[in-house]
PDB file as gemmi writes it, atoms N, CA and C in Angstrom:
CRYST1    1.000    1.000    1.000  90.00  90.00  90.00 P 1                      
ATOM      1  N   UNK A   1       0.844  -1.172   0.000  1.00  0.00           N  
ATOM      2  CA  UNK A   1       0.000   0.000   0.000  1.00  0.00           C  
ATOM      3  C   UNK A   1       0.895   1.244   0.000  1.00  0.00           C  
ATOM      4  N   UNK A   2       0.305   2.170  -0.716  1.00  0.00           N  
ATOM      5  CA  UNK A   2       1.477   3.495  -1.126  1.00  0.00           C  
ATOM      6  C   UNK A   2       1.323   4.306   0.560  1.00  0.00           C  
ATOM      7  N   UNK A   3       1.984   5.044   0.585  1.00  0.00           N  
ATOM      8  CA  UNK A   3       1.995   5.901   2.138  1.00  0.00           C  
ATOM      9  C   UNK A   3       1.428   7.059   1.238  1.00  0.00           C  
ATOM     10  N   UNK A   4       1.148   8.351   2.296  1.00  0.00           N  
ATOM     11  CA  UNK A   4       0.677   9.626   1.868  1.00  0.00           C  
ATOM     12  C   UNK A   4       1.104  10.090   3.413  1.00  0.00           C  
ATOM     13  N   UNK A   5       1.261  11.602   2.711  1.00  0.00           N  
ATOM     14  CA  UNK A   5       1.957  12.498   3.795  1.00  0.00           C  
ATOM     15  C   UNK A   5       0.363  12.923   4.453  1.00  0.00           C  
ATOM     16  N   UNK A   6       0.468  13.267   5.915  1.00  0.00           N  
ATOM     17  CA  UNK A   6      -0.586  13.701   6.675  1.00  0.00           C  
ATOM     18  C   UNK A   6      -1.877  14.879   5.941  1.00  0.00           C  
ATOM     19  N   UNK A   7      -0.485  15.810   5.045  1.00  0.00           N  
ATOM     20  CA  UNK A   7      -1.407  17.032   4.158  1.00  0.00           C  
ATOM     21  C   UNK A   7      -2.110  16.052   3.332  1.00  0.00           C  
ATOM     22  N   UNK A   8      -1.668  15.226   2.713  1.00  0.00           N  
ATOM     23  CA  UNK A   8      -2.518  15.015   1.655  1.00  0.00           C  
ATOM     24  C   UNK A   8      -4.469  14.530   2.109  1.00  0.00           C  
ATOM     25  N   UNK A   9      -3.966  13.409   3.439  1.00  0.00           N  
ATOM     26  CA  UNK A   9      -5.525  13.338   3.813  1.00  0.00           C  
ATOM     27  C   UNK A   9      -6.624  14.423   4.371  1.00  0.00           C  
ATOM     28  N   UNK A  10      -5.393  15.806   4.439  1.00  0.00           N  
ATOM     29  CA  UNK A  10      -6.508  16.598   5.163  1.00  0.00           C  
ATOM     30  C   UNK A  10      -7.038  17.470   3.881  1.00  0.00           C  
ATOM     31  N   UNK A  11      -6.326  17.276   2.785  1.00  0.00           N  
ATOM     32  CA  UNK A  11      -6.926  17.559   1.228  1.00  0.00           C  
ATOM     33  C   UNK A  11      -8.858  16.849   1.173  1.00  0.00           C  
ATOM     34  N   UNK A  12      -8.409  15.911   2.166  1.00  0.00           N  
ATOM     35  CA  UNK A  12     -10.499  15.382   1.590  1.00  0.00           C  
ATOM     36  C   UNK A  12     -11.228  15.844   2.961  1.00  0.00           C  
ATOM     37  N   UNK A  13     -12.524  16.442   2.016  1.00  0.00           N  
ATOM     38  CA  UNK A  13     -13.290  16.983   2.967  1.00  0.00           C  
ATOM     39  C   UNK A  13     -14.415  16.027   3.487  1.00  0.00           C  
ATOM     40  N   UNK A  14     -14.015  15.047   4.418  1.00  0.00           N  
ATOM     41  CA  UNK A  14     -15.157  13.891   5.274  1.00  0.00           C  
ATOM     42  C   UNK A  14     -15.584  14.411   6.272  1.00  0.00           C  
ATOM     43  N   UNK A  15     -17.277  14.598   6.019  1.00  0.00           N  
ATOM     44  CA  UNK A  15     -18.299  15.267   7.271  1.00  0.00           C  
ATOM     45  C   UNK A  15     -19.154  14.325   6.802  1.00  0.00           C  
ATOM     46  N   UNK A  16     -20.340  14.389   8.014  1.00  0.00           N  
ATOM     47  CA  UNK A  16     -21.611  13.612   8.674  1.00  0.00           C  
ATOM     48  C   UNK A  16     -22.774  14.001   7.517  1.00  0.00           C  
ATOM     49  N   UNK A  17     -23.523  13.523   7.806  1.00  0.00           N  
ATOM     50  CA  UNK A  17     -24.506  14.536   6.961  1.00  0.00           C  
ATOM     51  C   UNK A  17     -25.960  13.045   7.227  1.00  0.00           C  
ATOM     52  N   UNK A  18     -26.923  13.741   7.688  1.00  0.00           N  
ATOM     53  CA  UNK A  18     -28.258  12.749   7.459  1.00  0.00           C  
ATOM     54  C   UNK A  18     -28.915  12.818   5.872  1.00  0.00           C  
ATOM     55  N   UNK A  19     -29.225  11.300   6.467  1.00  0.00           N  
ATOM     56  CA  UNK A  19     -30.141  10.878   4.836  1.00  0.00           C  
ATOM     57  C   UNK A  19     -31.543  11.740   5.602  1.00  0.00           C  
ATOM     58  N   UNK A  20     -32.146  12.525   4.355  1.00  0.00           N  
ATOM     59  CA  UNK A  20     -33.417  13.325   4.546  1.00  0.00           C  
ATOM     60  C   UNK A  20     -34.515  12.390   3.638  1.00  0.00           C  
ATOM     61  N   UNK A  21     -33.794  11.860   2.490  1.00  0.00           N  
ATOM     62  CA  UNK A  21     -34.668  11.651   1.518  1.00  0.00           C  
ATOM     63  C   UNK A  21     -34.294  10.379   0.870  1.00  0.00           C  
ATOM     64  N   UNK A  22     -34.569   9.159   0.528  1.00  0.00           N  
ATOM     65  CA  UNK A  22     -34.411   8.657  -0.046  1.00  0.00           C  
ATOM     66  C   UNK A  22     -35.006   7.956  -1.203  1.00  0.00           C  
ATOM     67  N   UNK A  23     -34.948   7.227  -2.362  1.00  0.00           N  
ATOM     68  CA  UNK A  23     -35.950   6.808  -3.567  1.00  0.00           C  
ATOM     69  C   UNK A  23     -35.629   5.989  -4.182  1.00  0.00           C  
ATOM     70  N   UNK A  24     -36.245   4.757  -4.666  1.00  0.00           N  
ATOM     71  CA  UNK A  24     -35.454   4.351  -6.039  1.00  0.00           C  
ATOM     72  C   UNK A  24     -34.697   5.039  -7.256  1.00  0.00           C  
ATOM     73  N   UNK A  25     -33.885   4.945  -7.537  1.00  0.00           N  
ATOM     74  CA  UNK A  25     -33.306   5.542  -8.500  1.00  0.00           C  
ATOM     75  C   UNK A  25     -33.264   4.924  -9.715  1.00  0.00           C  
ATOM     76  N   UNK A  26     -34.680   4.592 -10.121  1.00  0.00           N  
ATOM     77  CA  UNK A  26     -34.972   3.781 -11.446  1.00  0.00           C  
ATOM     78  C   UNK A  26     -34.178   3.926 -13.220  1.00  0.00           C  
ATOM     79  N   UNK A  27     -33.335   5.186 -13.229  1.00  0.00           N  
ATOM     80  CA  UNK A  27     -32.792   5.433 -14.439  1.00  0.00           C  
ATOM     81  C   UNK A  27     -31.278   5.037 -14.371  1.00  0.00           C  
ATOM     82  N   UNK A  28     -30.844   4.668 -12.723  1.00  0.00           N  
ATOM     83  CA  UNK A  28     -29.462   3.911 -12.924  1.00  0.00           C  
ATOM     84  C   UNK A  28     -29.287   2.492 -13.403  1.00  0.00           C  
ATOM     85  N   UNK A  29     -28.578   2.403 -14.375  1.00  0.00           N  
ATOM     86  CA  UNK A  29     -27.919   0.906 -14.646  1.00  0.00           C  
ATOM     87  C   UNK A  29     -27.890   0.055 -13.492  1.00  0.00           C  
ATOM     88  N   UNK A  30     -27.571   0.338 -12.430  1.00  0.00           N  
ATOM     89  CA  UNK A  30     -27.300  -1.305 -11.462  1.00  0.00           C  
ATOM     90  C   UNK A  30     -28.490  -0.318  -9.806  1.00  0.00           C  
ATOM     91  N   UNK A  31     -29.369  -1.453  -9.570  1.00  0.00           N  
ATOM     92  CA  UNK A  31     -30.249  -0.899  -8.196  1.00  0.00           C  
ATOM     93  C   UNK A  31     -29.212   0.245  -7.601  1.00  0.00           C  
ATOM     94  N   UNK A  32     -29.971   1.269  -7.289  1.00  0.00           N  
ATOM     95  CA  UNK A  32     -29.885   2.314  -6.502  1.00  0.00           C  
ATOM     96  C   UNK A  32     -30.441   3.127  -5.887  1.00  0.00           C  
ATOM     97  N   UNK A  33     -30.156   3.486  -4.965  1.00  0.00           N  
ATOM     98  CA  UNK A  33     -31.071   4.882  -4.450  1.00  0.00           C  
ATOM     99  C   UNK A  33     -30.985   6.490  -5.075  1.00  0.00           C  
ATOM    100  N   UNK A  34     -31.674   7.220  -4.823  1.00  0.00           N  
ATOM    101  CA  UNK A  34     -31.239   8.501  -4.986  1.00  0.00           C  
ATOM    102  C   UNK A  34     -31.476   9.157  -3.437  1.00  0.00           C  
ATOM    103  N   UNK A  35     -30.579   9.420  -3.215  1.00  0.00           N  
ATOM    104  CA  UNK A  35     -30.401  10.484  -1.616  1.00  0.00           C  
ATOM    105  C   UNK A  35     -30.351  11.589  -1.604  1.00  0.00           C  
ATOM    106  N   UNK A  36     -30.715  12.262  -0.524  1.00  0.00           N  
ATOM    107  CA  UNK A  36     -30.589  13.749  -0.412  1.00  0.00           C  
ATOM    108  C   UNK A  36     -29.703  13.647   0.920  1.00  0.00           C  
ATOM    109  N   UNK A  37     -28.817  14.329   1.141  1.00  0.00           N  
ATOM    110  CA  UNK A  37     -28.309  14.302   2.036  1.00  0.00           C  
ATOM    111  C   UNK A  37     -27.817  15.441   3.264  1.00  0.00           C  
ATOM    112  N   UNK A  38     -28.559  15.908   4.555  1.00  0.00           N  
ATOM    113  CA  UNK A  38     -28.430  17.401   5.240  1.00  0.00           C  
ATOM    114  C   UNK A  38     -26.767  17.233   6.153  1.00  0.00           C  
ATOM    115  N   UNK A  39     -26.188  18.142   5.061  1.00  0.00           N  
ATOM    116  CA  UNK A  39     -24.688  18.514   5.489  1.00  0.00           C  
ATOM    117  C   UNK A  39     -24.853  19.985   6.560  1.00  0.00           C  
ATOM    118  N   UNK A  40     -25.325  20.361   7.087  1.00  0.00           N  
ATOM    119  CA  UNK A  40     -25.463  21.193   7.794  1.00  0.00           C  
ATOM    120  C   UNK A  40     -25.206  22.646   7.110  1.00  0.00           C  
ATOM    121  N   UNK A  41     -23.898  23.571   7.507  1.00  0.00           N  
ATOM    122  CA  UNK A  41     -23.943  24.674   6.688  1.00  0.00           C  
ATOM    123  C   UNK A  41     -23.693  24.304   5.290  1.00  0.00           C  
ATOM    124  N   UNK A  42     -23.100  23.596   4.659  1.00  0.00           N  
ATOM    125  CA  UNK A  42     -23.108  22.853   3.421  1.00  0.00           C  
ATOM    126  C   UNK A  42     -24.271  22.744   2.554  1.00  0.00           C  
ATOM    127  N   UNK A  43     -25.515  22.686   3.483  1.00  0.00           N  
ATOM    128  CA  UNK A  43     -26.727  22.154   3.224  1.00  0.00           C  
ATOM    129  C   UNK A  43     -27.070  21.075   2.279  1.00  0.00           C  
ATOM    130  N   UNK A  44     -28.292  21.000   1.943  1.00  0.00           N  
ATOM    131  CA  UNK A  44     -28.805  19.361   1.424  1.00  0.00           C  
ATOM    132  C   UNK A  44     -27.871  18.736   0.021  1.00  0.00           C  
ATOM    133  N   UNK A  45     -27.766  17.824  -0.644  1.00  0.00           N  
ATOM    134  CA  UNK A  45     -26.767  17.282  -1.592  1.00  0.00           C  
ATOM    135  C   UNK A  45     -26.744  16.141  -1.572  1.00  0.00           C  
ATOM    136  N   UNK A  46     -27.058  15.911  -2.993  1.00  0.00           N  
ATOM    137  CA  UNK A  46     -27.387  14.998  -4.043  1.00  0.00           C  
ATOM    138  C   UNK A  46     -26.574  13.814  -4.095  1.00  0.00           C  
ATOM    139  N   UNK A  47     -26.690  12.377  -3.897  1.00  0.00           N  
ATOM    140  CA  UNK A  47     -25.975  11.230  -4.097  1.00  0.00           C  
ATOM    141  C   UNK A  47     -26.623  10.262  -4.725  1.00  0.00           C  
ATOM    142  N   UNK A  48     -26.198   9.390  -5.061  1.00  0.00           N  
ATOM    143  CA  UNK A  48     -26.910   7.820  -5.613  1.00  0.00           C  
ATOM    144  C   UNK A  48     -25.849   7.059  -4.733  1.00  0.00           C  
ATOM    145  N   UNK A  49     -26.778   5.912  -4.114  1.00  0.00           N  
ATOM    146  CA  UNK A  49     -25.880   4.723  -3.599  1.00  0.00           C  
ATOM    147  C   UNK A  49     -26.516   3.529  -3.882  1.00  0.00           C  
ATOM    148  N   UNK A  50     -25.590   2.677  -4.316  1.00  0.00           N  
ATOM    149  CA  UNK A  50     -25.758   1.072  -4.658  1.00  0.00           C  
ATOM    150  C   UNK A  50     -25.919   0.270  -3.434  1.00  0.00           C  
ATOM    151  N   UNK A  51     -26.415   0.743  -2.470  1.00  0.00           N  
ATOM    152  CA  UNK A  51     -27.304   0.167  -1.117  1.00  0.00           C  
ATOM    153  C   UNK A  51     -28.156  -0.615  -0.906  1.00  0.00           C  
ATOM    154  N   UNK A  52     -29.111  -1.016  -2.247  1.00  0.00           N  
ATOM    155  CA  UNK A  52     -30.636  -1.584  -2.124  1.00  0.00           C  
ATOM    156  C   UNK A  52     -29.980  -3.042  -1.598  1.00  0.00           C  
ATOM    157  N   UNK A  53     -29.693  -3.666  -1.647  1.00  0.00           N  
ATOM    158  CA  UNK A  53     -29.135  -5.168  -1.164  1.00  0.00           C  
ATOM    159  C   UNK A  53     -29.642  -4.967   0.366  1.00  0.00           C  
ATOM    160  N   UNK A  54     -28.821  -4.248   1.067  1.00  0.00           N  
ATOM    161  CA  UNK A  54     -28.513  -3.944   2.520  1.00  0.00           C  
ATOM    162  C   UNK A  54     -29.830  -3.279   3.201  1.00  0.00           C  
ATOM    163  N   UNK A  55     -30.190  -2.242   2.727  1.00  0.00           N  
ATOM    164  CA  UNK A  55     -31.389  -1.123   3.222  1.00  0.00           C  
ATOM    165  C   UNK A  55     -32.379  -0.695   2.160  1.00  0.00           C  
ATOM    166  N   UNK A  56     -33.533  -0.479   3.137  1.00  0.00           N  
ATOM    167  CA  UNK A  56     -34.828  -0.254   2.511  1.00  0.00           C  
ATOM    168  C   UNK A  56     -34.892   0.871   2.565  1.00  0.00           C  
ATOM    169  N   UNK A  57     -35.561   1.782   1.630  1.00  0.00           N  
ATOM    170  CA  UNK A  57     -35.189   3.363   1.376  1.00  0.00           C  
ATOM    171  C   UNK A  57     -35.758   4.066   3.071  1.00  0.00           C  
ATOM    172  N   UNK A  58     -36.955   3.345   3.465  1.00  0.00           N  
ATOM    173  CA  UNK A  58     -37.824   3.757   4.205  1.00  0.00           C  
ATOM    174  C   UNK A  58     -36.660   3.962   5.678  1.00  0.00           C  
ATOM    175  N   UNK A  59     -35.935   3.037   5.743  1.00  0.00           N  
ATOM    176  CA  UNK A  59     -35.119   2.350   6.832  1.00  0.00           C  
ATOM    177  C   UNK A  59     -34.022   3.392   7.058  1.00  0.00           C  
ATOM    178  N   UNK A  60     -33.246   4.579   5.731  1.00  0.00           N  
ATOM    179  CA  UNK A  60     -32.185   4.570   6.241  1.00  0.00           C  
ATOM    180  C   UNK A  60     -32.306   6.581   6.175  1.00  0.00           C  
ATOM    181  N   UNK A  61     -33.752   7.004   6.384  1.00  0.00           N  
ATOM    182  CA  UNK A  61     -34.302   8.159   6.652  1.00  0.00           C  
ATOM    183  C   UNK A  61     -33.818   8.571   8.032  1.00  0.00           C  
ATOM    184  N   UNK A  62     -33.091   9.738   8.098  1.00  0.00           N  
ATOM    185  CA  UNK A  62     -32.765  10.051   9.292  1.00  0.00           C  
ATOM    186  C   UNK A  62     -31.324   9.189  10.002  1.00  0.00           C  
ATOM    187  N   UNK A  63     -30.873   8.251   8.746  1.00  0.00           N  
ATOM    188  CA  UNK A  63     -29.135   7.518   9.387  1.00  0.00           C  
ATOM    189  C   UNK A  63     -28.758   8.689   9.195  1.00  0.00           C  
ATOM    190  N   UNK A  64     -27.174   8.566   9.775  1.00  0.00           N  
ATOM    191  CA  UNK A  64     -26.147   9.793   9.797  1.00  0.00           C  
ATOM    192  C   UNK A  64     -24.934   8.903   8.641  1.00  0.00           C  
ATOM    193  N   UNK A  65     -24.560   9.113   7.788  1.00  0.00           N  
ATOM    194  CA  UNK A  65     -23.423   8.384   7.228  1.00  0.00           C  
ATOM    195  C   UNK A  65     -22.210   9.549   6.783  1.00  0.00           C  
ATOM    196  N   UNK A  66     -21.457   8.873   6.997  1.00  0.00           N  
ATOM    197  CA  UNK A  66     -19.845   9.776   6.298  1.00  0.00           C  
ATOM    198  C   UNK A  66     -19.648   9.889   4.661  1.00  0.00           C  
ATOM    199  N   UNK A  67     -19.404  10.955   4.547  1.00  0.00           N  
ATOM    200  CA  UNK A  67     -19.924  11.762   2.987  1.00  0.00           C  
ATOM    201  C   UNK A  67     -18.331  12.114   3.079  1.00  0.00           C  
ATOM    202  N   UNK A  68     -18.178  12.208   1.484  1.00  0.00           N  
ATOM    203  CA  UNK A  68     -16.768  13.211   0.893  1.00  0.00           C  
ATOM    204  C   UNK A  68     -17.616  13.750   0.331  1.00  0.00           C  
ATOM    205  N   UNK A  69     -17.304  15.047   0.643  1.00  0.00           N  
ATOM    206  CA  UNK A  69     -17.356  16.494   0.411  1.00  0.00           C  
ATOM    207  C   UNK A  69     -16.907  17.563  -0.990  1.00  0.00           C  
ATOM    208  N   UNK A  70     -15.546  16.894  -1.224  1.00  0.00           N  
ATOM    209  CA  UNK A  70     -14.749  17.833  -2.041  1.00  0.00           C  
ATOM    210  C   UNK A  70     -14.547  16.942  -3.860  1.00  0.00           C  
ATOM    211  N   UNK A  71     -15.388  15.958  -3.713  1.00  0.00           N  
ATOM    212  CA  UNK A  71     -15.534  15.701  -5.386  1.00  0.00           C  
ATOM    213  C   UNK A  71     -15.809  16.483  -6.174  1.00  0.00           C  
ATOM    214  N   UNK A  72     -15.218  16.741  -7.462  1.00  0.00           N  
ATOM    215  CA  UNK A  72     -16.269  16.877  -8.161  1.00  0.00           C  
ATOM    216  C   UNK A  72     -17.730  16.257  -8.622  1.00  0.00           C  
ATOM    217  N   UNK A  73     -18.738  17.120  -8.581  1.00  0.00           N  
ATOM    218  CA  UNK A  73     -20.004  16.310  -9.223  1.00  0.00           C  
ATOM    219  C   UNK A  73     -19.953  16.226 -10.259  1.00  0.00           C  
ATOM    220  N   UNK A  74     -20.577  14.682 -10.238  1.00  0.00           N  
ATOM    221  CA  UNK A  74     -20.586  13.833 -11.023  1.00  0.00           C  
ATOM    222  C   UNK A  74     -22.197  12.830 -11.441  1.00  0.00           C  
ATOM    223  N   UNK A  75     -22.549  13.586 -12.983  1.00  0.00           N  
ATOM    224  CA  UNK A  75     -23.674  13.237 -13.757  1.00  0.00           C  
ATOM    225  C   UNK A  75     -23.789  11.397 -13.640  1.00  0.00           C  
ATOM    226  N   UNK A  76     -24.759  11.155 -13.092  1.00  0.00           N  
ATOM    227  CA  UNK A  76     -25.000   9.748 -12.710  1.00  0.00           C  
ATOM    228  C   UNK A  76     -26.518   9.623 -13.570  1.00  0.00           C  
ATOM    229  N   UNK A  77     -26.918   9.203 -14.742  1.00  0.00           N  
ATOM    230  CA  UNK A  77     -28.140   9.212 -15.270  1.00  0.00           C  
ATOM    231  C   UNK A  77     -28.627  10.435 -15.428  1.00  0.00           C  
ATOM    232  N   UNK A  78     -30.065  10.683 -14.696  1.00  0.00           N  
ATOM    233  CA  UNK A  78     -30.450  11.900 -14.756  1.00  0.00           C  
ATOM    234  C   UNK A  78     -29.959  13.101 -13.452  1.00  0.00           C  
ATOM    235  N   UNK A  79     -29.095  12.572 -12.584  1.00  0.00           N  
ATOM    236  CA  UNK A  79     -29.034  13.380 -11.397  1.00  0.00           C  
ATOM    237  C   UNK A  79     -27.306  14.069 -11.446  1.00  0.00           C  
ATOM    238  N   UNK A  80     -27.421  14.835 -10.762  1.00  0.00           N  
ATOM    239  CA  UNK A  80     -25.610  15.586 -10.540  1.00  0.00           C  
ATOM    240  C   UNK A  80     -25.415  14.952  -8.956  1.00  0.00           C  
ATOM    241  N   UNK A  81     -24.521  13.991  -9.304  1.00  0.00           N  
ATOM    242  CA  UNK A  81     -24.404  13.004  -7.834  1.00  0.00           C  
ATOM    243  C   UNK A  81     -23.019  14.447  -6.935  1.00  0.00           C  
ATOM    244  N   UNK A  82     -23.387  15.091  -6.164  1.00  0.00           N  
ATOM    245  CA  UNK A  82     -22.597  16.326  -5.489  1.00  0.00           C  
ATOM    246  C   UNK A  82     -21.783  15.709  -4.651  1.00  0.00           C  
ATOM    247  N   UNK A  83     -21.816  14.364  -3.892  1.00  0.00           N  
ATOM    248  CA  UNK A  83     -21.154  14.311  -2.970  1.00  0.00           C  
ATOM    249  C   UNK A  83     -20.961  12.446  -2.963  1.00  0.00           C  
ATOM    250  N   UNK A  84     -20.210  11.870  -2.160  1.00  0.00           N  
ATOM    251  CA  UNK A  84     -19.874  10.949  -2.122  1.00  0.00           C  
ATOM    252  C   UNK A  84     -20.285   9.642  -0.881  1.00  0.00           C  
ATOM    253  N   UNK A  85     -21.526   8.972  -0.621  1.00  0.00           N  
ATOM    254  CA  UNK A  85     -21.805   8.368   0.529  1.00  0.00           C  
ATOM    255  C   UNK A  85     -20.773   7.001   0.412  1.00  0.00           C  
ATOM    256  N   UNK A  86     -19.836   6.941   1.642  1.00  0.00           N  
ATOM    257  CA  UNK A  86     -19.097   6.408   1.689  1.00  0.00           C  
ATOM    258  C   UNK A  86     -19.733   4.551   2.458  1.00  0.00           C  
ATOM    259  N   UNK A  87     -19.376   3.572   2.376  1.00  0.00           N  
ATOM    260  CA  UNK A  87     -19.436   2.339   2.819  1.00  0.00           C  
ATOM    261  C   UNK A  87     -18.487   1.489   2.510  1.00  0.00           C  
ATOM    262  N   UNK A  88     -18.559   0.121   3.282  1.00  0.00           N  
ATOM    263  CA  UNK A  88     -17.568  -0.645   2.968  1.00  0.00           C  
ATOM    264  C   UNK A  88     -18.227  -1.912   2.377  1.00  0.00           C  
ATOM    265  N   UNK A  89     -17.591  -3.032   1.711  1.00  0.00           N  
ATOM    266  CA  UNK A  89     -18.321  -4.327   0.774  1.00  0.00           C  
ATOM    267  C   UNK A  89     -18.341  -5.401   1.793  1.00  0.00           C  
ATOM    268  N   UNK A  90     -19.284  -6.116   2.346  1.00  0.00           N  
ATOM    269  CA  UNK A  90     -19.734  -6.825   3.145  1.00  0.00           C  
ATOM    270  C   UNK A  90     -18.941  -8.188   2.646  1.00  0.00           C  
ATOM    271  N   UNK A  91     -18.803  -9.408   3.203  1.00  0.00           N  
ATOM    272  CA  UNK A  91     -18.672 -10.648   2.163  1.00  0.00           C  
ATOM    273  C   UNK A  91     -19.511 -10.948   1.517  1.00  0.00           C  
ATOM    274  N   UNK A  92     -20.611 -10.218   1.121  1.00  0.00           N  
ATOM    275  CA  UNK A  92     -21.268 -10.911  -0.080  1.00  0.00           C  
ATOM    276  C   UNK A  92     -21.400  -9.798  -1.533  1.00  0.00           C  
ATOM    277  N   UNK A  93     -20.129  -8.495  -0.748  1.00  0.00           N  
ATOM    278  CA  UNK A  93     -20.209  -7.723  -2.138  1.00  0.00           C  
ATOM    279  C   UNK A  93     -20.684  -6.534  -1.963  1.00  0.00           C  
ATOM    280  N   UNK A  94     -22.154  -6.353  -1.153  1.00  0.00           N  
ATOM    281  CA  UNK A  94     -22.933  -5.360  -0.628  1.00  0.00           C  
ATOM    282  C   UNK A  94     -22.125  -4.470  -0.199  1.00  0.00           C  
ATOM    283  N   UNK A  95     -22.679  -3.210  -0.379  1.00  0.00           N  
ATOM    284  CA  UNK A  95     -22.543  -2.102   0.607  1.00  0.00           C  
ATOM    285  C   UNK A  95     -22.562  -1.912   1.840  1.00  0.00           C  
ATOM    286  N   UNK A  96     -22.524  -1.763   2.834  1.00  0.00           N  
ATOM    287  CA  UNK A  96     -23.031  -1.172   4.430  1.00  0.00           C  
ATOM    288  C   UNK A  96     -22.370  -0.037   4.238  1.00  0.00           C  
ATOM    289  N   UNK A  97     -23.113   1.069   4.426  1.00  0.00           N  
ATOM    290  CA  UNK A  97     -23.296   2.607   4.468  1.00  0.00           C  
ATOM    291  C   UNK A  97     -21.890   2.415   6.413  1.00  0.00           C  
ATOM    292  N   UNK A  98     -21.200   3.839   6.174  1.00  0.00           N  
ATOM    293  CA  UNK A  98     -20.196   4.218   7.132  1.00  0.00           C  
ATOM    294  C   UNK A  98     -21.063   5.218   8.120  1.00  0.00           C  
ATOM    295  N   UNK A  99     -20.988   4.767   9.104  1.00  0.00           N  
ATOM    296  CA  UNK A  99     -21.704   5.521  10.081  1.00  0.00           C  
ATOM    297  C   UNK A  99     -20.735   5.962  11.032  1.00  0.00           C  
ATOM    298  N   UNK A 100     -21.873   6.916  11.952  1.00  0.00           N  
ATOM    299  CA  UNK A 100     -21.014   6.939  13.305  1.00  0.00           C  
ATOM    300  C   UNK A 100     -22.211   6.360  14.617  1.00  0.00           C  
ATOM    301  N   UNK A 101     -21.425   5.919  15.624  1.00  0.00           N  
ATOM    302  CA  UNK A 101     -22.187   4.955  16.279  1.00  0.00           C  
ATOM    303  C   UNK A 101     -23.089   6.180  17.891  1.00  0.00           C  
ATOM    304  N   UNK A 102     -22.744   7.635  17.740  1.00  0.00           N  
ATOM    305  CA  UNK A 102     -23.248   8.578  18.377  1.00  0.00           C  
ATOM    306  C   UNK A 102     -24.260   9.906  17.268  1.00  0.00           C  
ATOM    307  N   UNK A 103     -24.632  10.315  17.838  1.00  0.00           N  
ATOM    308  CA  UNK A 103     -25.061  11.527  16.552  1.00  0.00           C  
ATOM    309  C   UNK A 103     -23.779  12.760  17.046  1.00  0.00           C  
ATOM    310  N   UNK A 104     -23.838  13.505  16.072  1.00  0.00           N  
ATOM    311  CA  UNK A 104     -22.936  14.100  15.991  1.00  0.00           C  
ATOM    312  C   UNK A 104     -23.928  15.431  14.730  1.00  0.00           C  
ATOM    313  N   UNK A 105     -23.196  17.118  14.801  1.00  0.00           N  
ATOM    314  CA  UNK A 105     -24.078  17.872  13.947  1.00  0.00           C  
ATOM    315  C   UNK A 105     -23.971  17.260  12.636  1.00  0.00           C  
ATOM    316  N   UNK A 106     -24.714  17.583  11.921  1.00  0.00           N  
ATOM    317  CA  UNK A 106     -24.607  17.731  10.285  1.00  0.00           C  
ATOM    318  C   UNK A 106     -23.519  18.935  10.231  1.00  0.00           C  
ATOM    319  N   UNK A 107     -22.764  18.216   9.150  1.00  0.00           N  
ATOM    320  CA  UNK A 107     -21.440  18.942   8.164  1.00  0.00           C  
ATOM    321  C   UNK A 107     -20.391  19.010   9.389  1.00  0.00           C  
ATOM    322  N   UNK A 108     -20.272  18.377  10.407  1.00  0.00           N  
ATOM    323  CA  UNK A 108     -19.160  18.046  10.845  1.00  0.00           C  
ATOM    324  C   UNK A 108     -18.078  17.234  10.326  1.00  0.00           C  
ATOM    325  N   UNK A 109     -16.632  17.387  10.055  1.00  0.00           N  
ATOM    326  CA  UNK A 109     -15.974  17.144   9.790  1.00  0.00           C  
ATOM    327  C   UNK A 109     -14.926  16.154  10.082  1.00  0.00           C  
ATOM    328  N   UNK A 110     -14.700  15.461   9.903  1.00  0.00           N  
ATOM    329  CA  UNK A 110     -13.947  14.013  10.417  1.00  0.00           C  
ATOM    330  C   UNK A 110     -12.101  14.535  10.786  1.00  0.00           C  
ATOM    331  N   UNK A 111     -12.462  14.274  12.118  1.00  0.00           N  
ATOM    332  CA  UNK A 111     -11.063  14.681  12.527  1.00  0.00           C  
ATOM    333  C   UNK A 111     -10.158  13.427  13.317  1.00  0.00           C  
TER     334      UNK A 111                                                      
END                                                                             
């Protein structure tokens, strides 16, 4: 695995942000959601996640998950995906969405 100097990780901007909204995202190629996501002063912002395996849209209203911040957006079908909902691949491939196990504000920053 390559190393990176300390600056470089503080180059990405990782904050909290609640799911407000979630939907099928019927015009993506592989199951997805479409999310809205409340970054606090940042405010609300646009994602798609390949989640449906794991969570039911209804289910993950009001989670808190860890977002990158400083992508560029990026045209996903019909939506401008703004931000990045981060998870890790389960053993069967799936997603599980990155949480934090307290609440914490929206658009707090991972330190």
């Amino acid at each position: 695995m390559q190393t990176i100097q300390f600056s470089d990780f503080q180059k990405v901007d990782i904050r909290i942000g609640t799911i407000v909204s979630a939907e099928i995202f019927k015009e993506a190629r592989r199951p997805a959601y479409k999310l809205q996501v409340d970054l606090g002063d940042l405010g609300i912002k646009k994602s798609s996640a390949q989640i449906t395996e794991n969570y039911k849209a209804e289910d993950i209203i009001g989670k808190q998950v860890v977002c990158i911040c400083n992508f560029p957006p990026k045209q996903i079908a019909n939506i401008m995906s703004e931000i990045l909902v981060t998870g890790f691949h389960n053993e069967h491939g799936h997603v599980v969405l990155a949480t934090v196990d307290l609440p914490v504000p929206n658009g707090a920053k991972l330190s």
